[in-house]
C-alpha positions as CSV (number, residue, x, y, z in Angstrom):
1,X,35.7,-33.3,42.8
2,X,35.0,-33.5,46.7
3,X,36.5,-30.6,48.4
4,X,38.7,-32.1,51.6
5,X,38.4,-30.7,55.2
6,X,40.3,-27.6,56.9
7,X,43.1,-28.7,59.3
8,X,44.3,-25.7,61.6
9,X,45.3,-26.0,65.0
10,X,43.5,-24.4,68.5
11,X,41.3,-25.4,71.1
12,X,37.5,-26.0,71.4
13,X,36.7,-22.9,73.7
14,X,39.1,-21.4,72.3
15,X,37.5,-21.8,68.8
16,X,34.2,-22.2,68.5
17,X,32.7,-20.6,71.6
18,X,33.9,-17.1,71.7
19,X,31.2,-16.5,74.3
20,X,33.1,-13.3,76.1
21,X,34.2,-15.0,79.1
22,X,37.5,-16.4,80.1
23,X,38.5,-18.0,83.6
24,X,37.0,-19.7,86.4
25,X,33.5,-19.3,88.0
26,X,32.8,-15.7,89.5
27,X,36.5,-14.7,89.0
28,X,35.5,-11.1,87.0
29,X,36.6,-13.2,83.6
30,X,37.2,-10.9,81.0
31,X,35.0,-9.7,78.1
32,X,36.3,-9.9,74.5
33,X,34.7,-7.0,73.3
34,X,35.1,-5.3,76.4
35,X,33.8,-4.5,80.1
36,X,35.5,-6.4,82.9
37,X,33.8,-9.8,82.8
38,X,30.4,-8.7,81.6
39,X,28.8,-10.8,78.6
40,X,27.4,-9.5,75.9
41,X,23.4,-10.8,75.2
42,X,21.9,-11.2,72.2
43,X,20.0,-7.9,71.2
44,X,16.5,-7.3,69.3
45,X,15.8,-4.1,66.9
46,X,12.3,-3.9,65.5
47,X,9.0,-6.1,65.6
48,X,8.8,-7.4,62.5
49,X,5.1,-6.5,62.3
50,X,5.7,-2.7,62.0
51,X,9.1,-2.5,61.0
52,X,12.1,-4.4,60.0
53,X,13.5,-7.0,62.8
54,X,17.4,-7.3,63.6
55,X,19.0,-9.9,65.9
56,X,22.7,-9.1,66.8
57,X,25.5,-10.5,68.6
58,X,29.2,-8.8,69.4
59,X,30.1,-10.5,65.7
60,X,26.9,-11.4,64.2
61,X,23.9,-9.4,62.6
62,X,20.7,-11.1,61.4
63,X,18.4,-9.1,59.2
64,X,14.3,-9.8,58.6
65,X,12.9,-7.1,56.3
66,X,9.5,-6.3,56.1
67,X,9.0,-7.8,52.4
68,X,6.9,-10.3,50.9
69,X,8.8,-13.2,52.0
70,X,10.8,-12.2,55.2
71,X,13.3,-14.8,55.7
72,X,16.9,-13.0,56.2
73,X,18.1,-10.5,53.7
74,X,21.3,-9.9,55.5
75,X,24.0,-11.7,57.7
76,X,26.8,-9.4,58.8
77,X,30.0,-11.6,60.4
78,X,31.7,-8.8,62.1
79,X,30.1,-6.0,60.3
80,X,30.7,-7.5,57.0
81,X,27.8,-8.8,54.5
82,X,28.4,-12.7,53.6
83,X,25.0,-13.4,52.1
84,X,25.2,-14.1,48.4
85,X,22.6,-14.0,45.3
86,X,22.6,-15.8,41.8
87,X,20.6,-15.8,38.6
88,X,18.8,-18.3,36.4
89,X,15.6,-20.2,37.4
90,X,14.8,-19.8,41.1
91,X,18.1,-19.9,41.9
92,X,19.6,-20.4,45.9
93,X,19.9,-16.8,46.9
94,X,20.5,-15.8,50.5
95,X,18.5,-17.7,53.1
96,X,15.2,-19.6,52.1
97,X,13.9,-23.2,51.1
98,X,13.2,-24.5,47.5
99,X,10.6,-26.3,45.5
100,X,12.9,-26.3,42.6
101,X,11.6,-25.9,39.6
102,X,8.6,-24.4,41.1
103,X,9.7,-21.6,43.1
104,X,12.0,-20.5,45.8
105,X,11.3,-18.7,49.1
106,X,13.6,-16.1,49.4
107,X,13.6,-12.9,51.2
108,X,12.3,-10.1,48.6
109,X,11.2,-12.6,46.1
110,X,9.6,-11.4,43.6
111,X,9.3,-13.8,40.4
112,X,6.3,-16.5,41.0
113,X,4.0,-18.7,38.4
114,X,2.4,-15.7,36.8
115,X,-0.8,-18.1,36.4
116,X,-4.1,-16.3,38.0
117,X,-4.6,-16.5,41.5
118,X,-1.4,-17.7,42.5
119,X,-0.3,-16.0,45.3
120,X,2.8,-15.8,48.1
121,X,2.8,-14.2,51.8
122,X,4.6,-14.5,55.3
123,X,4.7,-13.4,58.4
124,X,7.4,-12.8,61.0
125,X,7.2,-13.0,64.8
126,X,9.7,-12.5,67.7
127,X,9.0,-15.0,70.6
128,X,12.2,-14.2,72.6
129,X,14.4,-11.1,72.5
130,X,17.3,-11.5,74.8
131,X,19.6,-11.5,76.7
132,X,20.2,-15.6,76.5
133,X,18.1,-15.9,73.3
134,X,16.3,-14.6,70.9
135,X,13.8,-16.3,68.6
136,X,12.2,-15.2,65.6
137,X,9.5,-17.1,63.7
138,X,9.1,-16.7,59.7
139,X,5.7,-18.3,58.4
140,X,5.2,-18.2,54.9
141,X,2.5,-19.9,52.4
142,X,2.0,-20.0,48.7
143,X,-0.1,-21.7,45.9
144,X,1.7,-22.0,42.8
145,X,0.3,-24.8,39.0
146,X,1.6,-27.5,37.2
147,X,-0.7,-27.7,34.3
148,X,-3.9,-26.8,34.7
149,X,-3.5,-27.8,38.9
150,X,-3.1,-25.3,41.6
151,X,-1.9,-26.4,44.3
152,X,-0.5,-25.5,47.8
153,X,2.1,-25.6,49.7
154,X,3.3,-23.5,53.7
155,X,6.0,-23.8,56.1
156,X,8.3,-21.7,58.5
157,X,11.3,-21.4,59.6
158,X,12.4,-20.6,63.1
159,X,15.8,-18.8,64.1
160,X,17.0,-19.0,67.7
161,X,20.3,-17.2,68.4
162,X,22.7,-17.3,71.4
163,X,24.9,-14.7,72.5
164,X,28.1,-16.6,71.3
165,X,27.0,-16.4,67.6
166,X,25.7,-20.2,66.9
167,X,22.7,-19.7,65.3
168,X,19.7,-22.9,65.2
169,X,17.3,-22.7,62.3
170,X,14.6,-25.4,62.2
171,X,12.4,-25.2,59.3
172,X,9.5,-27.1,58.4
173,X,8.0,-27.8,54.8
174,X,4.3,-28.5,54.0
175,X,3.2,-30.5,51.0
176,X,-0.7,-31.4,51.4
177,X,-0.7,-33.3,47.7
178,X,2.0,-35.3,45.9
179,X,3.2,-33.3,43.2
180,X,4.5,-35.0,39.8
181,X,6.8,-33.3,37.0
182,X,5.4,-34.7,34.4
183,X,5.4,-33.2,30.9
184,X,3.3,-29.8,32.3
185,X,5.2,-26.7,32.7
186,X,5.8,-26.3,36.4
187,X,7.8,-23.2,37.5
188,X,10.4,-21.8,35.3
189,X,12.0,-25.3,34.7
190,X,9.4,-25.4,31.7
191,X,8.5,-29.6,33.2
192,X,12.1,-30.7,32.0
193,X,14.0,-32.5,35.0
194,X,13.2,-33.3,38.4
195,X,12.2,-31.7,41.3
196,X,14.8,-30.3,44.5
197,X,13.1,-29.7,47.9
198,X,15.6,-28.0,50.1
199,X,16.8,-25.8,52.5
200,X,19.6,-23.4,51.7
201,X,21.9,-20.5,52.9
202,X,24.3,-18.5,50.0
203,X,27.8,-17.2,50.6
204,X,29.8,-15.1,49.3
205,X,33.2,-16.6,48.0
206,X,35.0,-13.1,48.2
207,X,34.7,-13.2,52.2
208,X,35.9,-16.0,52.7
209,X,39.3,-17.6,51.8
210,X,39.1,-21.4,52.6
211,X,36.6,-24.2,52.5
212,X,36.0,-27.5,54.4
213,X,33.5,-30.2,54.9
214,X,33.7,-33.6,56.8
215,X,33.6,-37.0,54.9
216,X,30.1,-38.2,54.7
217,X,31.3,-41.6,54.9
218,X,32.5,-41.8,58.2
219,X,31.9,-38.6,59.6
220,X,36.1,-37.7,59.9
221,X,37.8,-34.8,58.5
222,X,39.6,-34.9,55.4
223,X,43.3,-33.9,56.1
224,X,44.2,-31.0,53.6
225,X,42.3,-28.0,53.0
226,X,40.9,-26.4,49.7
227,X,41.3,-22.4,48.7
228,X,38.0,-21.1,47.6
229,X,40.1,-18.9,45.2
230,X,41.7,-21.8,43.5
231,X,38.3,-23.0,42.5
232,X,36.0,-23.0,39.2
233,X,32.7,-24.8,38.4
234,X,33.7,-27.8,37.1
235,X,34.9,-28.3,40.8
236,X,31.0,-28.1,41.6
237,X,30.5,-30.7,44.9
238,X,26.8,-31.3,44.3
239,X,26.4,-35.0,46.5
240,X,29.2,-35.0,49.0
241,X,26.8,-35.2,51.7
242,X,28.8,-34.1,54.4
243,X,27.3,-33.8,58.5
244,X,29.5,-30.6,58.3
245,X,30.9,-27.6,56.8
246,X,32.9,-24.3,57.9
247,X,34.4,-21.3,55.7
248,X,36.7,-19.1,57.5
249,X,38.4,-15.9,56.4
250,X,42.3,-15.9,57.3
251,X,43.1,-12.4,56.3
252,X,44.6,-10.8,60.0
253,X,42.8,-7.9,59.6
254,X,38.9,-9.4,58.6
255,X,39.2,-12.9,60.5
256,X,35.6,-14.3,60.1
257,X,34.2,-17.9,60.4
258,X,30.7,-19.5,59.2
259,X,30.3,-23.1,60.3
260,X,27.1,-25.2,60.0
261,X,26.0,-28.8,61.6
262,X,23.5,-30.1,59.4
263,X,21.9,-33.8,61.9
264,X,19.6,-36.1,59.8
265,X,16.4,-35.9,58.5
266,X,13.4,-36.4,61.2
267,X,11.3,-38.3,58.1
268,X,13.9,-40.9,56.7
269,X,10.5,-42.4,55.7
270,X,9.3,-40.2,53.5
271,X,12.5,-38.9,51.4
272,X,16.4,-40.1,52.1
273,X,17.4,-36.3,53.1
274,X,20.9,-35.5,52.6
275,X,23.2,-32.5,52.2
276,X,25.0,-30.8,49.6
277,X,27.8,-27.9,48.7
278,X,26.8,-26.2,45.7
279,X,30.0,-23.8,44.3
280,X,29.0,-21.0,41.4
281,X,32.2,-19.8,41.0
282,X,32.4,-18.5,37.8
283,X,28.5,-17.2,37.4
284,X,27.5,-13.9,38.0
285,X,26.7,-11.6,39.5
286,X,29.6,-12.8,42.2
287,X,31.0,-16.4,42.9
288,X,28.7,-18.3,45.8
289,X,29.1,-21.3,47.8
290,X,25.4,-22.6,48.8
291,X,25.3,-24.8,51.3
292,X,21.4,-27.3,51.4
293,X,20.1,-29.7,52.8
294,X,17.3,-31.6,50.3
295,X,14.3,-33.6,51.5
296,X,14.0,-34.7,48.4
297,X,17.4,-34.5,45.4
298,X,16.1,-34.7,41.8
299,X,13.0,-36.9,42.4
300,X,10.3,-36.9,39.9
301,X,7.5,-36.6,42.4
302,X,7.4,-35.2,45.9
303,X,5.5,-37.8,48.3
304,X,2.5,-35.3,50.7
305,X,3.7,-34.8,54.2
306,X,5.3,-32.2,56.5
307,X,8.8,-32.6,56.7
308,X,11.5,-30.9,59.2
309,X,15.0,-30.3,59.8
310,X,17.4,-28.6,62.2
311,X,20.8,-26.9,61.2
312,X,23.1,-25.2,63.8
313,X,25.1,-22.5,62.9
314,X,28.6,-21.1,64.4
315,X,29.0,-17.8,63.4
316,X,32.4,-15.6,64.5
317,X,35.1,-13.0,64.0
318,X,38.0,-12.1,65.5
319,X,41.1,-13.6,66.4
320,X,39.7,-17.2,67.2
321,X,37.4,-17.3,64.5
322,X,39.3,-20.1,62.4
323,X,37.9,-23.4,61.2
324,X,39.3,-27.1,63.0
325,X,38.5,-30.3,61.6
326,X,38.2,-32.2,65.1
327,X,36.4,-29.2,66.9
328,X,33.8,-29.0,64.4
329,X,33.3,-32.8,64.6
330,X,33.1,-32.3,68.0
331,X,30.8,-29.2,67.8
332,X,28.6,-31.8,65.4
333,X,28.3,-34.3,68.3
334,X,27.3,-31.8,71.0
335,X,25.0,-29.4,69.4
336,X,23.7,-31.7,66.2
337,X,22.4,-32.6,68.3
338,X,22.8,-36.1,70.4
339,X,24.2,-35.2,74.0
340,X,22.0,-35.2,77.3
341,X,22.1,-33.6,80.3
342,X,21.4,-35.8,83.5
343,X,18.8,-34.0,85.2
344,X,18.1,-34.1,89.2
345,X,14.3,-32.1,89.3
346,X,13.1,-32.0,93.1
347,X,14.5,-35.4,93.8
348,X,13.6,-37.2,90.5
349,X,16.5,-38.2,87.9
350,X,15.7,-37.4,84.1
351,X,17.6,-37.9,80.9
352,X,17.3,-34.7,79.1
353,X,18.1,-34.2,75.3
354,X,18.3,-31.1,73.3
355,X,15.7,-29.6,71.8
356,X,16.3,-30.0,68.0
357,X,14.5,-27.1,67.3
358,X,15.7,-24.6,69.3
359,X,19.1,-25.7,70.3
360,X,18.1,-25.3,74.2
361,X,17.9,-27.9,77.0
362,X,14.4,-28.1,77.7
363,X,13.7,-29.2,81.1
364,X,9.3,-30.1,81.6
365,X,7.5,-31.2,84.1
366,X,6.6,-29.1,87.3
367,X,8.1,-26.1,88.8
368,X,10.2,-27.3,91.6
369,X,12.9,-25.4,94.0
370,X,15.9,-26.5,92.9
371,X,17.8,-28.7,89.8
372,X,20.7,-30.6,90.0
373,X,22.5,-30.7,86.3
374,X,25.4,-33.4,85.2
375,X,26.6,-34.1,81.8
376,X,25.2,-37.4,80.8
377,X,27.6,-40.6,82.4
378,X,30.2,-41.7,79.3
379,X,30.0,-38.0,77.7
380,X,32.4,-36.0,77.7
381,X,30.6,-33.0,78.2
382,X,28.8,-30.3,77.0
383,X,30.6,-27.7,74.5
384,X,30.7,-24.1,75.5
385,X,27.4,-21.5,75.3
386,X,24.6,-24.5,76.4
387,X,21.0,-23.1,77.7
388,X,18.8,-24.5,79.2
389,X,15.2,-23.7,80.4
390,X,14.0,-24.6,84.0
391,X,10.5,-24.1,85.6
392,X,10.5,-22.3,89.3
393,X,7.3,-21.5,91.7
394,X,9.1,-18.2,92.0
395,X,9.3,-15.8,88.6
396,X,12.2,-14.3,90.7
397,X,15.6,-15.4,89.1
398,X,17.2,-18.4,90.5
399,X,20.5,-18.7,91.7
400,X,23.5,-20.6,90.4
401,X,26.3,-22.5,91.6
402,X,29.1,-24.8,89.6
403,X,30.1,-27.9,92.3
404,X,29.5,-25.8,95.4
405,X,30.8,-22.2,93.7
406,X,28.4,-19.6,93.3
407,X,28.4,-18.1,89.9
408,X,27.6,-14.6,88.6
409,X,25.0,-13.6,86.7
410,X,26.2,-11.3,83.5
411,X,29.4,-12.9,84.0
412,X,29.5,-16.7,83.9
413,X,25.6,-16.9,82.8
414,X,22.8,-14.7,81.6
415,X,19.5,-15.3,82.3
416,X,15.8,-14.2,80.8
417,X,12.1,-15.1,81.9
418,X,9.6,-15.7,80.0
419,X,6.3,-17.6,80.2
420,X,7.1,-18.6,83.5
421,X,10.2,-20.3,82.6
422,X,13.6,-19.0,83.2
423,X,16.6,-19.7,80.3
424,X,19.7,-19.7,81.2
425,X,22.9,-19.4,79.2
426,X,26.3,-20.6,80.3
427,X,29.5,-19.2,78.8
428,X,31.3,-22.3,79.7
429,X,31.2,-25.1,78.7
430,X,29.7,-28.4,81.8
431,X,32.4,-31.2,81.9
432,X,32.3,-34.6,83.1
433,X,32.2,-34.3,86.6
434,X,30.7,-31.7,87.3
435,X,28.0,-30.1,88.9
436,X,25.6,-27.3,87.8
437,X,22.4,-26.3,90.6
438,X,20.3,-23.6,89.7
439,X,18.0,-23.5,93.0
440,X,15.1,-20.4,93.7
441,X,16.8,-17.5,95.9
């Protein structure tokens, strides 16, 4: 059974942004958490090398625990917990990536090969911490046998977070020897079926009360919506391969929203990549929607080479935290992740994309006085809570102006330094026609 799409009805800042800033340029705005026109960063707890790390937004909370693998144990929406577990053989618990049968890496993961010398580690490190980002780097590595081979395999995964709640995690998987079932016992799977390499995230059903996913084959919403509550597993959608998915909350009093743009893979050579919802509503300990994207979907080998992929998140609460069919589509084409910006740099025109794996407008080359910044020509702009990163010959912070209008910093934009490049975050969204110039005061 494919599930079909949410339809509900609002508009795209309204929706999907919630970035704590309402009217025009410099106007004072209005916070929606509070303080006349002042936006809220993202915040940093912790170092991750000492003690535990938590990034948070007004609605979200990401957890990194000092633990054995320390990939997320907790995302809060709104104070409440929406990360899920299950049972069985290396199941899809919380946030990780999957060599299924072999092993999962999960946060707090304790069941491995038990075969001598196998082993399993990370580390975590925060790069950024605020106010227009914050990035926080999990590397992990592990050695695990199939028969009498032991073999390797590493990768990381990379969170940046913006103060509006979208979330961008690029991971990246490691595989230095093709691995083949065969008849050996490999992992808990005991060598009987195929192999799943993946990315995942778990959810709780009981937050949540609807569920909807783009059709994969043409990328348009499905017109009705399905009730997470009227589901059981035979309803399992393992191979919808949708670009999109969102579960929202509709209960008045709890209004939460989790959203996720999954873009292709970045090594269509090496496996097909693809995406799937996986539903486990009727297994204990508590029903879960898992949502993956697979490098590799019940193959009986897995080819060597490093493989990558991007996911953007859109994490809410509140009164505007609903799910939209056409907005997320929307949300897909600006942030998963094909739009430019049309960049003037001292005089000299470039085309500049978004960087895949951090969800920010990187703008290179040399440090120059002033930037003129355009939505590409045919787009129809940029959706709400961009960044970008801009090199000045000054570490002071630049100034900003929207087609001749200054704008106000910790009210229309926030702004952090770092390396000798400033970031900047822009509540707003940059339409067709307009012009942004960040220039050295």
């Amino acid at each position: 059974m494919r599930l079909p799409a949410i339809a509900c009805a609002s508009l795209l800042s309204a929706c999907f942004s919630k970035p704590g800033f309402h009217g025009g340029p410099g106007d004072g705005g209005g916070s929606d958490t509070g303080g006349p026109g002042l936006l809220h960063g993202v915040r940093v707890l912790g170092n991750g090398v000492t003690d535990d790390m938590t990034v948070s937004t007004d609605d979200l909370e990401l957890h990194f625990p000092m633990a054995p693998i320390s990939l997320p144990d907790s995302l809060k929406i709104g104070g409440t917990e929406v990360l899920g577990d299950q049972t069985g053989c290396n199941p899809e618990a919380k946030i990780g990536l999957a060599f299924y049968p072999v092993y999962t890496m999960t946060s707090g993961t304790t069941a491995w090969p038990t075969e001598t010398g196998d082993q399993h580690d990370s580390s975590i490190a925060g790069s950024a911490t605020g106010p227009a980002f914050a990035r926080t780097r999990v590397s992990w590595l592990g050695t695990f046998h199939c028969g009498v081979t032991t073999q390797m395999m590493s990768g990381a995964s990379t969170f940046t977070v913006f103060p509006d709640g979208r979330v961008v995690r690029h991971d990246q998987f490691d595989t230095p020897t093709t691995t083949t079932i065969g008849a050996a016992s490999c992992g808990c799977g005991g060598g009987v079926g195929n192999y799943f390499l993946t990315s995942y995230l778990t959810l709780l059903n009981d937050r949540f009360t609807h569920l909807g996913f783009n059709a994969s084959t043409n990328n348009l919403p499905m017109p009705t919506e399905t009730t997470l509550a009227s589901l059981h597993d035979a309803d399992s959608v393992e191979n919808p391969n949708p670009r999109w998915a969102c579960l929202e909350n509709r209960d008045a009093a709890a209004q939460r929203r989790f959203g996720i743009a999954w873009p292709a893979s970045v090594m269509p050579t090496v496996d097909d990549g693809g995406t799937r919802i996986k539903l486990e509503i009727d297994t204990p300990p508590m029903p879960t929607t898992t949502l993956l994207y697979d490098w590799s979907n019940d193959d009986p080998s897995v080819a060597a080479g490093v493989r990558q992929v991007s996911t953007a998140w859109f994490v809410d609460a509140g009164a505007n935290a609903t799910c939209n069919a056409t907005e997320m589509t929307d949300l897909f084409n600006g942030y998963a992740f094909a739009r430019r910006l049309d960049v003037d740099q001292g005089g000299t025109g470039v085309l500049v994309p978004l960087d895949v794996s951090t969800g920010i407008y990187a703008v290179g080359g040399a440090a120059v006085p002033s930037y003129s910044i355009k939505v590409e020509t045919a787009l129809t702009g940029v959706p709400p809570g961009f960044a970008i990163s801009l090199s000045f010959p000054s570490d002071a912070a630049p100034g900003v102006a929207l087609n001749g209008v200054p704008l106000v910093d910790g009210v229309d934009y926030l702004v952090q330094h770092e390396a000798a490049v400033h970031t900047l975050w822009f509540a707003a969204g940059l339409a067709q026609g307009q012009t942004l110039t960040v220039f050295e005061k």
